[in-house]
C-alpha positions in Angstrom: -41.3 -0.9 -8.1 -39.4 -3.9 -8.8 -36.5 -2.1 -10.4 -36.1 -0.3 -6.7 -36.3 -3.7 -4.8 -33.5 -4.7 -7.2 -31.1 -1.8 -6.0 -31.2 -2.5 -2.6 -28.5 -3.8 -1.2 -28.9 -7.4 0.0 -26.6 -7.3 3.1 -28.0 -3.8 4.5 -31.5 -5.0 3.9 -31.3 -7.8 5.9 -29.6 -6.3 9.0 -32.3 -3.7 8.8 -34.8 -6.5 8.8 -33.3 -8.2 11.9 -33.2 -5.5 13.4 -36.3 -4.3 13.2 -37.5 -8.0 14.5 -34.9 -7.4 17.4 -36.6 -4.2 18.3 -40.4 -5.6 18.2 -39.1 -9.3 20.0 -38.0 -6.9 22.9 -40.8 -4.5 23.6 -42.2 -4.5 26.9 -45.6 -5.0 25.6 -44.7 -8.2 22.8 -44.8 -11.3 23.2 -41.9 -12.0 21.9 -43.6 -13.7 18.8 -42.9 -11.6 15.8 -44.7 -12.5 11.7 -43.9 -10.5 8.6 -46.1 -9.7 5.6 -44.7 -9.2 2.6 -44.6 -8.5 -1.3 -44.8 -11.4 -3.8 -41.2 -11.9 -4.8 -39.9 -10.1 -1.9 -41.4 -12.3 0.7 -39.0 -14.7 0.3 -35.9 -12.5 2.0 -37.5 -12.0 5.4 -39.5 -15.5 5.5 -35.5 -17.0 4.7 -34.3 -14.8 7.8 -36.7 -15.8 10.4 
């Protein structure tokens, strides 16, 4: 598994992530607040983009 994460590319991953935070924020039925569980190791990307 962490050969995949490796291959990912940064930049796409991240708007992806964004994104998808964009998408949740704006439902009619959120809140508007918005958290993110992740993998050790990979945690760090989204919890860096928030």
């Amino acid at each position: 598994m962490r050969e995949l994460f490796g291959k990912l590319d940064a930049t796409q991953t991240r708007n992806n992530f964004v994104k998808g935070v964009e998408y949740l924020r704006n439902r009619p039925d959120s809140t508007g607040k918005v958290d993110c569980v992740g993998f050790a190791g990979v945690a760090q990307w989204p919890t860096n983009w928030l």
